[in-house]
LOKEPA-51894 format. One record per residue: x, y, z negated of N, C-alpha, C, CB in turn. Coordinates in steps of 0.02 Angstrom, whole numbers, plus 50000, padded with zeros to 5 digits. Glycine has a CB too. Example, Ala and Ser with C-alpha at 12.3 -4.5 7.8 and 13.67 -1.06 7.14 Angstrom:
<sites>
506604971649610506154977549610506604983549610505654977649548506424988849646506844994749643506455000249606507044997049714
</sites>
This chain:
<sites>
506154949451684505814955851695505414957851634505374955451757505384952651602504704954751531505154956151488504084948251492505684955551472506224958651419506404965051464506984952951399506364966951509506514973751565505944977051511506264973051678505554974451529504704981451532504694980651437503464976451594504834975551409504924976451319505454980251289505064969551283506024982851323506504984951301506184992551314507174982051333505974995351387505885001351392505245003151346505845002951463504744999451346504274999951300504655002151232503874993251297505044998151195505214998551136505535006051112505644992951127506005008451183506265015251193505785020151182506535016251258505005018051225504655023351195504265025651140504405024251222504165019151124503895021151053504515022250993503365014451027505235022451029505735023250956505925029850989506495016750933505705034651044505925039251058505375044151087506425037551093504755043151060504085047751105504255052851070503165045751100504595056551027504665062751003505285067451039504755061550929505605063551102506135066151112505935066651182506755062651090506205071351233506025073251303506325067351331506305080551333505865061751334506285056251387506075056551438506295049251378506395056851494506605058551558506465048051569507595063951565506195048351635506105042451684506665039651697505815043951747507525043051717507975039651707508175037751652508315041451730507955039251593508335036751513507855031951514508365042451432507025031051523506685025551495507005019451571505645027751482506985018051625507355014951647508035013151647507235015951675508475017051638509155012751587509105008251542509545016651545508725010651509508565004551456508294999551467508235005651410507895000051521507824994051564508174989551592507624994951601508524992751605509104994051655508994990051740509854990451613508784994051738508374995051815508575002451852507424995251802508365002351915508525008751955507675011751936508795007152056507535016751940506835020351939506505018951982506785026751941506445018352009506165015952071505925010452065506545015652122506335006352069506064998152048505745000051976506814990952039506185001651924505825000651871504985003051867506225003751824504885008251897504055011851903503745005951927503895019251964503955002851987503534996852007503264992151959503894992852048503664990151917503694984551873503234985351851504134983451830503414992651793503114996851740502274997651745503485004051745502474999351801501554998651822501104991251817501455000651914501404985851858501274980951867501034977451797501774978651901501394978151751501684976251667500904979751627502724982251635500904988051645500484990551611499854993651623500744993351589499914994151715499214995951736499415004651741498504993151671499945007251714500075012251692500785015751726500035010851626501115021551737501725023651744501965025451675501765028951792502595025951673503065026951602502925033751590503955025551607502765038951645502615044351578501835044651538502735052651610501325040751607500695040451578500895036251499500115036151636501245030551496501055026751414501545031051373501285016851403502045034851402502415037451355501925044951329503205038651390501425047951373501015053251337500585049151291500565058151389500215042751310499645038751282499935037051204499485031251331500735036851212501135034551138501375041051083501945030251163501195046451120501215052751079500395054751054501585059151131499945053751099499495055951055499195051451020499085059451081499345045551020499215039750984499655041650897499565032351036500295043450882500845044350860500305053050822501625043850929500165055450842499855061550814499245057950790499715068050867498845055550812498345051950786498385048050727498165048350828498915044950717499385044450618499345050150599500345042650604500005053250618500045058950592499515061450571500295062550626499125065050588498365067850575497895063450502497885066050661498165057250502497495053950476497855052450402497155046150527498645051850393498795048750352499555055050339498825040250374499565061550344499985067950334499505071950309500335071250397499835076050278499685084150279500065087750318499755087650216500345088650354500625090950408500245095650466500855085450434500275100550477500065104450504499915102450587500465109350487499275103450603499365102250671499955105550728498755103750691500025111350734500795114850748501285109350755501085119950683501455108650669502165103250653502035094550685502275102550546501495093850678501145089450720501015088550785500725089550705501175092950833501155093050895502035091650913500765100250921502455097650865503085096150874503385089750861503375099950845503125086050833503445078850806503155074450861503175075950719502665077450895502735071450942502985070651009502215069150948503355075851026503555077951093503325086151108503185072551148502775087251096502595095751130502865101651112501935098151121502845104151163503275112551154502865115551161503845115851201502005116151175501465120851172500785116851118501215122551263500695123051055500125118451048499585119151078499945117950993499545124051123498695121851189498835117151210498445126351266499445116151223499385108551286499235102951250500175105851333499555103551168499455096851149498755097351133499925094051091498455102151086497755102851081497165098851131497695109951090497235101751201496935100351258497025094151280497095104151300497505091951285497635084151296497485077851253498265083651303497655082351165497105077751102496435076451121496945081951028496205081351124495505082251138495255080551178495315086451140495415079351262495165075051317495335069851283495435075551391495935067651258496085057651277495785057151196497285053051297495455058551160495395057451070494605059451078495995064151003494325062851112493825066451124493485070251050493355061451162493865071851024493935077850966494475080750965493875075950897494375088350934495135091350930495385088450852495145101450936496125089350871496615086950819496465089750729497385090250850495925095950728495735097250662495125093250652495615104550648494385092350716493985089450700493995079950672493675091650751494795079150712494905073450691495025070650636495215072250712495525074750600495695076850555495165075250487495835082950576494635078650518493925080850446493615072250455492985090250479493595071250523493345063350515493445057650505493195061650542494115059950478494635053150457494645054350362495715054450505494455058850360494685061150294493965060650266495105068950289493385061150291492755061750285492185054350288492645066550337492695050650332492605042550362492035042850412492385036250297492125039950467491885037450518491455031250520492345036750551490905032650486490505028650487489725029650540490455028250418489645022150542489025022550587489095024950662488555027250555489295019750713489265021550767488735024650797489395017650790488675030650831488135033250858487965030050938488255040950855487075030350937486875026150995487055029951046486155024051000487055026251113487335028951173486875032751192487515024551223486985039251238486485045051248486185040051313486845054451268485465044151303484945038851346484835044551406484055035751297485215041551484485055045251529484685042851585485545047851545484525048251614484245045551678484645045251738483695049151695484845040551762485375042551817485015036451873486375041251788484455039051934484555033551969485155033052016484015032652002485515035052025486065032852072486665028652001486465041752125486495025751990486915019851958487015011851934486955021651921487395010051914487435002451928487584999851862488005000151984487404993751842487454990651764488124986351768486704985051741488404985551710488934978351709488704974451646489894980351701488654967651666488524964951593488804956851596487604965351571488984955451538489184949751537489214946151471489724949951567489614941851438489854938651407490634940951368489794933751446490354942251304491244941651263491434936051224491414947451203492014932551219492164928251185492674928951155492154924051209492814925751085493364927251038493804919451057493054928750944494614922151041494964916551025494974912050981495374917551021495394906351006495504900450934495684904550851496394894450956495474903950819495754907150769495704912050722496044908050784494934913050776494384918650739493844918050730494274923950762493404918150679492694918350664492364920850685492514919350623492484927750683491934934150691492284940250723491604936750613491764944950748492214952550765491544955350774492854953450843491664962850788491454968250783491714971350855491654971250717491384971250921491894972250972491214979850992492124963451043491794985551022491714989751063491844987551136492064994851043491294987751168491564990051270491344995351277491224985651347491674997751324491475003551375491935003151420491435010951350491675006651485491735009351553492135014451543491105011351589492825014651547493355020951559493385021151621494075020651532493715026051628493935030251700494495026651717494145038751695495005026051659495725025751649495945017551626495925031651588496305013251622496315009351599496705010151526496455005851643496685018351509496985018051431496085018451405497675026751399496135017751338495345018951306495495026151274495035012151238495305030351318495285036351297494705040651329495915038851307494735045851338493825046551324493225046451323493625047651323492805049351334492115048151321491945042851375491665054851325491775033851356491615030051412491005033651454491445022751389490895030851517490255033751558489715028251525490325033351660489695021951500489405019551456489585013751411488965018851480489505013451357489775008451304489135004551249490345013351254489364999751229488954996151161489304994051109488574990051174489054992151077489394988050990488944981351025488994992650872489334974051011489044970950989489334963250925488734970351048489054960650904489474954750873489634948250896489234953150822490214945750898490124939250908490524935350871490174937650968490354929350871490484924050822490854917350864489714921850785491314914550853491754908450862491254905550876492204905350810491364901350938491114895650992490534898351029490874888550957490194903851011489604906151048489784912951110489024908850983489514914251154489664920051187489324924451172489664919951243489454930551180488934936551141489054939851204489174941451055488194943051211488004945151281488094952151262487214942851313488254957151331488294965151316488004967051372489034968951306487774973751380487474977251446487834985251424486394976851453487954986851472488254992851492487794995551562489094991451507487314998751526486895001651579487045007851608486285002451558486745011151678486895019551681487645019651692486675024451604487995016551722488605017551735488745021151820488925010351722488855027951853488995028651886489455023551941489065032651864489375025751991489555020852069490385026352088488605022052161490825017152070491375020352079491815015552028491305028552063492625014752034492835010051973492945010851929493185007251972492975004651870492955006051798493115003951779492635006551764493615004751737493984998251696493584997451625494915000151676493504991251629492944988951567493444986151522492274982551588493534987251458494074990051397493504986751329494235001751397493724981951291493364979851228493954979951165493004971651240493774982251096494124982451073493774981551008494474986751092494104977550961493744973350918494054972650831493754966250960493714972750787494154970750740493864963850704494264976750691493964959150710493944952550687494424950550619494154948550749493964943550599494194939350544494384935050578493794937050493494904933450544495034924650583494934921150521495954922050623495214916150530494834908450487495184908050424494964899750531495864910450430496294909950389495884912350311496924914350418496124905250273495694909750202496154914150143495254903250149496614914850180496954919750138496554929050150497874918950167496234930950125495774938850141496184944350138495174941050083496984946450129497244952150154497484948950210497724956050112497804942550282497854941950332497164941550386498234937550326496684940250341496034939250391495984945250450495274939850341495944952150440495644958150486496114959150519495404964650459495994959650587496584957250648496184962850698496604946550684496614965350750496514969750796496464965250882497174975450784495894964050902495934960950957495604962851017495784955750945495934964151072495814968251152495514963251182496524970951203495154968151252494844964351318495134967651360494084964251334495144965251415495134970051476495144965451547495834975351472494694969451602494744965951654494944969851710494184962751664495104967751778495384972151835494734976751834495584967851916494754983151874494244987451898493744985051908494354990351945492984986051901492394983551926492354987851963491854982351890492024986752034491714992852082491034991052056491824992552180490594998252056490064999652029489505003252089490275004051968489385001252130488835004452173487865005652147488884999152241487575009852191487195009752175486605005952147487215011552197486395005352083485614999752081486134992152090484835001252179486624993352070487144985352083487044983952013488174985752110487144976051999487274973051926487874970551921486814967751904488454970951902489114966251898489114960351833489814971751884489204955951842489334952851800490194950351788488874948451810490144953151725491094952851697491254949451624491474962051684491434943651628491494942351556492274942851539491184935051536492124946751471492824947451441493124946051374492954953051446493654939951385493924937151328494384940651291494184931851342494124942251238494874946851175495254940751163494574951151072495794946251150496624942551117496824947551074497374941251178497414944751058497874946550995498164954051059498674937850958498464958951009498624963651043499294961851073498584969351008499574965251123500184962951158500444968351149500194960451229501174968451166501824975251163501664978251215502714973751169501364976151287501194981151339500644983951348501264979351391500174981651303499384986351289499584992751298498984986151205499094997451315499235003351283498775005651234499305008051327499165010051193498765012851120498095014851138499135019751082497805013751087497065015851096496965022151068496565011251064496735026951109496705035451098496045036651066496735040451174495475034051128494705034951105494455034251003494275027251156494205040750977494115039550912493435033850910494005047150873493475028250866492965023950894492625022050818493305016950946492105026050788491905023950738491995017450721491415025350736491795016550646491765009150618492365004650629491195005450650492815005950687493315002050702493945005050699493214999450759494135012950684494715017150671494865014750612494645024550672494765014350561495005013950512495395007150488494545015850481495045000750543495404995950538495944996450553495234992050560496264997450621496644999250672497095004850668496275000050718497165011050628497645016250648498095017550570497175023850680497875014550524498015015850453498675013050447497505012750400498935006050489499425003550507499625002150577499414999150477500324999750600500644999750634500134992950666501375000250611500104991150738499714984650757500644980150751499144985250863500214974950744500774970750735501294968550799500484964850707501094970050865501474971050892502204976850929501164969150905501554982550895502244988550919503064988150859501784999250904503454989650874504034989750861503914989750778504414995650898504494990950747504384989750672504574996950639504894983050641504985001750685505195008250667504725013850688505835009250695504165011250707503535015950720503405018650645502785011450755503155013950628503015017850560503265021650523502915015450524504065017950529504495022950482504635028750499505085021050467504495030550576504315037750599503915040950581504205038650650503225036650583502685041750546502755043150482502035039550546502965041850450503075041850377503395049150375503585035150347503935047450409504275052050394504085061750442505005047750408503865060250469503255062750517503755065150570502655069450483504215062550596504595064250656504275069150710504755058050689
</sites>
C-alpha cells in the first residue's frame, strides 16, 4: 500500500500543472477511487485533491521566488484557469499575495515577528517538549496551531524556539482557541556531519489533533524527522526558515520537480 500512496504522490507532483482528475491520480495507484481516497487520507491526513492544490501553490511559491515570470503565467503553470482564484487561494494558504510574496523573497525575510499579544479568556494553552533526531546538533524549529494539518495560514498561535541534541527544548503556545488543532513544527537544523554544504537539513513535527477547551493546558511533545514523500508541502511563508527550505527541491519530493520549475511549467 506505501508504494500505492508513493506512486500517486509522485503523479502529483510530476503532473500538478495538468487537470488531474481523482480517477487518473488513482490509476496510478492503481486502486479503485474509492478505496484509493481511503488510503490517501489515512497516508496523508489529507484527500488527493486537497495535497494536489497544497502541491500547486507550493510549486508557485518557486516559481515566485526563484522566476521572473509573471504572476498570470504563474498561476497558469501551475494548474489555474482564473487568476482570482489562484490569487485568493495564494493568499489564504501563503498568507501574502503572490506579488507581496514575491517583494519578500527578493527583499529577504528576516526576523521573525513576535506573536500578537491577545486577550482571549475563553482559551486553552498547549505546551510541551521538542526533540531532535540522531544525527543532529541543533535547529531552529517553528510550532504553531493550524486549523488544517497542511502549514498554511496564519497559526491561531505559534513560537520560535531552539533546541540542541540530547536536551528537550520547552515551547508554550498560549491563547489558542477551544476546538482542534493540529500542532505542525518545522525546523531547519545542522546535523553532525562535518562536511558544511550537507549540514542544513529540513526537519518536521506533527501530532494527531489536540482538543483545546476552555482555561485547559495540553501537554504535547513533538519529535522532528527527516521530511517524508507523504508530508505535505509547507505553504505558510515562515520567516528565517523560507529561505532554507524553498530555494531547493526537499530531498524527498521526486527529482523532476525541479526540472519543472526551472523550466517554469
Amino acid at each position: 500500500m506505501n508504494s500505492a500512496i508513493t506512486s500517486a504522490i509522485a503523479r502529483i507532483w510530476e503532473g500538478y500543472s495538468e487537470p488531474l482528475s481523482l480517477d487518473e491520480i488513482a490509476k496510478s495507484a492503481i486502486l479503485s477511487r474509492f478505496h484509493f481516497s481511503r488510503v490517501f487520507r489515512a497516508a496523508t491526513r489529507v484527500s488527493p485533491g486537497r495535497y494536489l492544490s497544497a502541491v500547486r501553490i507550493y510549486q508557485a511559491k518557486r516559481l515566485l521566488a526563484t522566476t521572473k515570470l509573471s504572476v498570470t503565467d504563474i498561476s497558469l503553470a501551475v494548474g489555474f484557469n482564473s487568476l482570482g482564484s489562484f490569487t485568493n487561494h495564494f493568499t489564504d494558504s501563503v498568507g501574502a499575495s503572490p506579488s507581496r510574496f514575491r517583494r519578500m523573497w527578493t527583499e529577504g525575510m528576516r526576523g521573525t515577528p513576535q506573536p500578537e499579544k491577545r486577550s482571549l479568556p475563553e482559551s486553552g494553552t498547549v505546551t510541551g517538549t521538542v526533540t531532535l533526531p540522531t544525527g543532529y546538533a541543533r535547529a531552529r524549529v517553528y510550532i504553531g496551531a493550524f486549523d488544517t494539518p497542511i502549514i498554511q495560514r496564519r497559526p491561531a498561535s505559534w513560537t520560535v524556539v531552539e533546541a540542541e541534541a540530547g536536551t528537550k527544548a520547552r515551547y508554550c503556545l498560549p491563547d489558542v482557541p477551544p476546538g482542534q488543532w493540529s500542532i505542525r513544527a518545522v525546523a531547519t537544523a545542522d546535523s553532525v556531519d562535518p562536511e558544511p554544504w550537507t549540514r542544513r537539513s529540513l526537519l518536521l513535527g506533527d501530532v494527531d489533533p489536540v482538543t483545546v477547551t476552555d482555561r485547559s493546558t495540553s501537554m504535547v511533545g513533538v519529535a522532528l524527522r527527516p521530511k517524508q514523500m507523504t508530508d505535505l508541502p509547507i505553504l505558510y511563508a515562515i520567516p528565517d526558515l523560507e529561505a532554507h527550505n524553498l530555494g531547493r527541491p526537499a530531498r524527498s519530493e521526486p527529482s523532476r520537480t525541479a526540472e519543472l520549475a526551472s523550466r517554469g511549467r
